[in-house]
Backbone bond lengths (Angstrom), bond angles and torsions (degrees), N, CA, C in turn:
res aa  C-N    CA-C-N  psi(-1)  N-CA   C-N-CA  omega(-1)  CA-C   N-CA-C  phi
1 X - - - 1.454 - - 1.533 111.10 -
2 X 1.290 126.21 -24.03 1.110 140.41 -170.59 1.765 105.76 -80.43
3 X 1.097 120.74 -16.49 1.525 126.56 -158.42 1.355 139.46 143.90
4 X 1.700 92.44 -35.28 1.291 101.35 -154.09 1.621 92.83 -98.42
5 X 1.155 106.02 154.38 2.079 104.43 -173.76 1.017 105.51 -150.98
6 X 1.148 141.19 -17.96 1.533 141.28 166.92 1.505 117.35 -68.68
7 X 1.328 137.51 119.08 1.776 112.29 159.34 1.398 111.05 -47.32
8 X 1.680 143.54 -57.79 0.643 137.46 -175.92 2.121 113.91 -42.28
9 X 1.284 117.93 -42.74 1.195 118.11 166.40 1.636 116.26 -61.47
10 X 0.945 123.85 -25.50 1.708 132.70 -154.60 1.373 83.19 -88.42
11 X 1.582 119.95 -57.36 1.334 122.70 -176.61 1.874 113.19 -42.74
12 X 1.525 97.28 -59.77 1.678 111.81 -160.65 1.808 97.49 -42.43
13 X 1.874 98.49 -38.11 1.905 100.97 -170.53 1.806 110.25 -70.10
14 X 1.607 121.83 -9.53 1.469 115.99 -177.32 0.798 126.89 -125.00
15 X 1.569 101.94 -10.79 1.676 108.61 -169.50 1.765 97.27 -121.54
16 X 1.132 103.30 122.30 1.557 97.24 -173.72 1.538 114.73 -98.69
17 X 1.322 118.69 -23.03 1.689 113.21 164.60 1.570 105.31 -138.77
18 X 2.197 105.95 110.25 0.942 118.98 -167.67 1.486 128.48 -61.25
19 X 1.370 125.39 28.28 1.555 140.49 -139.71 1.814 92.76 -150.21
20 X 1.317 123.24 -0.68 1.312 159.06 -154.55 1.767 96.57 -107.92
21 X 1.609 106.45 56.82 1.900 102.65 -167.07 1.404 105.09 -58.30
22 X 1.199 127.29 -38.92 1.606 137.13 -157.60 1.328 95.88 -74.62
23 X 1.243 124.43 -44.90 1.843 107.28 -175.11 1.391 95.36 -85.84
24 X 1.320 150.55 -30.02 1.137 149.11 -168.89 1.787 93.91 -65.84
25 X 1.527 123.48 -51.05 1.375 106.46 158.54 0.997 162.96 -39.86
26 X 1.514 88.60 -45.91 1.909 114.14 167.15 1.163 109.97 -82.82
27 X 1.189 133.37 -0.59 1.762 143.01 166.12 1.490 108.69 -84.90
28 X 1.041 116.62 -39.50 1.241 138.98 -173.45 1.236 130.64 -48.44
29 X 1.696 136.45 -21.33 0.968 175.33 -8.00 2.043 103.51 107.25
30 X 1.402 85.27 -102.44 1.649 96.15 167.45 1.623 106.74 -27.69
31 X 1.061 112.88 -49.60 1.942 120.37 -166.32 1.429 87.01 -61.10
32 X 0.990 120.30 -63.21 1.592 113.48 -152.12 1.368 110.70 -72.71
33 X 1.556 112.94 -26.43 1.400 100.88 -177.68 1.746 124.80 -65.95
34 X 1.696 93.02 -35.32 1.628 119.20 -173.73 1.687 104.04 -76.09
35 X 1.303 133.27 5.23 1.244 125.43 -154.30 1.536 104.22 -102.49
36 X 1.464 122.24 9.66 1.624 120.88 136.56 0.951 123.03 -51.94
37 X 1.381 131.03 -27.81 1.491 131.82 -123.50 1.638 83.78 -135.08
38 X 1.257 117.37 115.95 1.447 118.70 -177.00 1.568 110.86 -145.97
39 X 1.500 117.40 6.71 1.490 102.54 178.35 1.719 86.71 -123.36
40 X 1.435 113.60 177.25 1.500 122.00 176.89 1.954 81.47 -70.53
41 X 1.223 128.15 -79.56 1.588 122.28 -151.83 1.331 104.76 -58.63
42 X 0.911 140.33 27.51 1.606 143.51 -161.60 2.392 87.44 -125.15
43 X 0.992 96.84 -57.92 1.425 120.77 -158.45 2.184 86.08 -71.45
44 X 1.387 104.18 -52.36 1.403 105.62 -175.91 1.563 103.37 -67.33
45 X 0.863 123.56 -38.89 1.632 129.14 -170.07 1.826 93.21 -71.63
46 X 1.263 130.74 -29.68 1.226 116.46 179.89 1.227 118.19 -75.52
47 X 1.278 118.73 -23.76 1.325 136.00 -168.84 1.314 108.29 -79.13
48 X 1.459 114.98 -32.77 1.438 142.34 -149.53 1.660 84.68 -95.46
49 X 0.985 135.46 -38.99 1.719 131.49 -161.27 1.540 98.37 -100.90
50 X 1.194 115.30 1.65 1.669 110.98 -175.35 1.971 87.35 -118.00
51 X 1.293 105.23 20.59 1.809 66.12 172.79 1.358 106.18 -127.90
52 X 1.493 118.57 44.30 1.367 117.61 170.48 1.351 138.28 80.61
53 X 1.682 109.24 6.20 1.423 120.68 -168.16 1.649 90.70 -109.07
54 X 1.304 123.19 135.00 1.176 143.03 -169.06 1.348 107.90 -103.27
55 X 1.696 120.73 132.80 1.249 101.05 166.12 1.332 126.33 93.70
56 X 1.263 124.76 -17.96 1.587 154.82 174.16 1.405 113.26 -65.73
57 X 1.276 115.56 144.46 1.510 107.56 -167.68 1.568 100.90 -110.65
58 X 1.226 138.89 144.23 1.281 144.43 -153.40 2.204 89.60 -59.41
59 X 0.447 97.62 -46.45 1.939 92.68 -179.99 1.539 91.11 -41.83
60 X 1.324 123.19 -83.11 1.745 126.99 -175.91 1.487 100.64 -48.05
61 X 1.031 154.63 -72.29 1.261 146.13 -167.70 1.915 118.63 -51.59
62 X 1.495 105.99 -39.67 1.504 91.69 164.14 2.005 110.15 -87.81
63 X 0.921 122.73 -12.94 1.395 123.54 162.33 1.757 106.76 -59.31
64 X 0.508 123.42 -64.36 1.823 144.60 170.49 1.001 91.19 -41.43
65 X 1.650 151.30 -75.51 1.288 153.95 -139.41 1.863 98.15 -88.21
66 X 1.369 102.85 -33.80 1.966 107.09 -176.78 1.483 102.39 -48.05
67 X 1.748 88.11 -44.23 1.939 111.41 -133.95 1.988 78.66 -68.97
68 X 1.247 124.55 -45.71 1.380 129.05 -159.12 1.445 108.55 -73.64
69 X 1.085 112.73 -48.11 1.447 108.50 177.63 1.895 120.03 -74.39
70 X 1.391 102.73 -31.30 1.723 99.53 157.29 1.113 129.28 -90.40
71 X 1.490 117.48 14.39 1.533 118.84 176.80 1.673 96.30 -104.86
72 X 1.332 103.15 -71.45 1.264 143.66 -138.45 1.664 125.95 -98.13
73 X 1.281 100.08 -13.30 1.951 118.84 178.13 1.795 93.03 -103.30
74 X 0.791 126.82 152.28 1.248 140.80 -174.42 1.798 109.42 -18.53
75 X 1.588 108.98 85.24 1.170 133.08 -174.76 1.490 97.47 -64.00
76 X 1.684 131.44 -40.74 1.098 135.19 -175.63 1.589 111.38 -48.22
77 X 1.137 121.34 -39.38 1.796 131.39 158.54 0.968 114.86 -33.50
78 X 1.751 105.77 -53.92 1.781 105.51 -167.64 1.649 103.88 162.47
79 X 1.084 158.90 -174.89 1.332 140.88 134.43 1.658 105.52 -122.23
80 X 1.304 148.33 87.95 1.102 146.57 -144.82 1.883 83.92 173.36
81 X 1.405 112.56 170.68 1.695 134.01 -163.77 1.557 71.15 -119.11
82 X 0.988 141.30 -34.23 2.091 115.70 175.08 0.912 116.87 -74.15
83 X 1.206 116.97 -12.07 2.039 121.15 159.85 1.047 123.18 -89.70
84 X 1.462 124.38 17.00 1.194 122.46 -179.74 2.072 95.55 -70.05
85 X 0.826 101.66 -37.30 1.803 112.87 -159.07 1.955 102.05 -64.96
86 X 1.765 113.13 -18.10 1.235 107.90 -168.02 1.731 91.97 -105.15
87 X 1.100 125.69 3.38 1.179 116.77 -169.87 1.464 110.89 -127.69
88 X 1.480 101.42 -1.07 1.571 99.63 162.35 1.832 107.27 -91.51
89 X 1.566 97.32 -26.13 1.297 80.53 -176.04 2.117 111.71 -88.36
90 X 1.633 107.31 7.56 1.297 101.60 174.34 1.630 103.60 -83.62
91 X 1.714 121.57 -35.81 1.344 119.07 177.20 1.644 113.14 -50.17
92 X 1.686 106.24 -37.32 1.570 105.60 -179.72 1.294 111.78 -52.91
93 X 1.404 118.18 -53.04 1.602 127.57 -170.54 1.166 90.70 -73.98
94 X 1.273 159.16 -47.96 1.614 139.72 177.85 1.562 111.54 -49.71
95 X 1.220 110.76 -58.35 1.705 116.79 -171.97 1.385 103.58 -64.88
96 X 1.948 133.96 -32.32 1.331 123.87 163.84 1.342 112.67 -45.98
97 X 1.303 121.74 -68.03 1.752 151.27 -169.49 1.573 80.74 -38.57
98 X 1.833 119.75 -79.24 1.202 93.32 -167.11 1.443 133.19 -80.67
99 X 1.322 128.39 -11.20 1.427 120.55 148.77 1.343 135.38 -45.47
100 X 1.652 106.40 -17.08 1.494 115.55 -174.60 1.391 102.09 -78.48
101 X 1.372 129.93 -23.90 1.187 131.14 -172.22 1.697 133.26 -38.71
């Protein structure tokens, strides 16, 4: 939802050397579950149906899902749609950190 739409991109943000089988495993999982979900409005619209507003027509629900993730997901990034790009790559370094575990 953030930008990124490719697995191959999702990968480049967590996995930092692709020769790296063990995180490519534990990534592996997440991939398959999300692999309906292949456009950015596809990914916002999911977000958009999980946040409790009833009744909403898929336009308001990915509006709703924009408004949350550039306000409201790690504001410390930025809160603006031009920060979407620093905060996908802070989720990457979170999801490394915790795969490194």
């Amino acid at each position: 939802a953030l930008g990124s739409v490719t697995d191959r991109d999702i990968m480049d943000h967590v996995i930092y050397n692709m020769e790296d089988t063990e995180m490519l495993e534990l990534l592996r999982p997440s991939l398959e579950e999300a692999s309906g979900i292949q456009t950015q409005e596809l990914a916002l619209d999911y977000i958009g149906k999980r946040s409790g507003i009833t009744g909403a027509t898929k336009e308001k629900r990915i509006s709703y899902a924009r408004e949350v993730l550039m306000k409201e997901t790690l504001p410390h990034c930025g809160v603006g749609e031009r920060c979407f790009t620093k905060k996908t790559f802070f989720v990457g370094y979170m999801t490394h950190k915790l795969l490194s575990l």
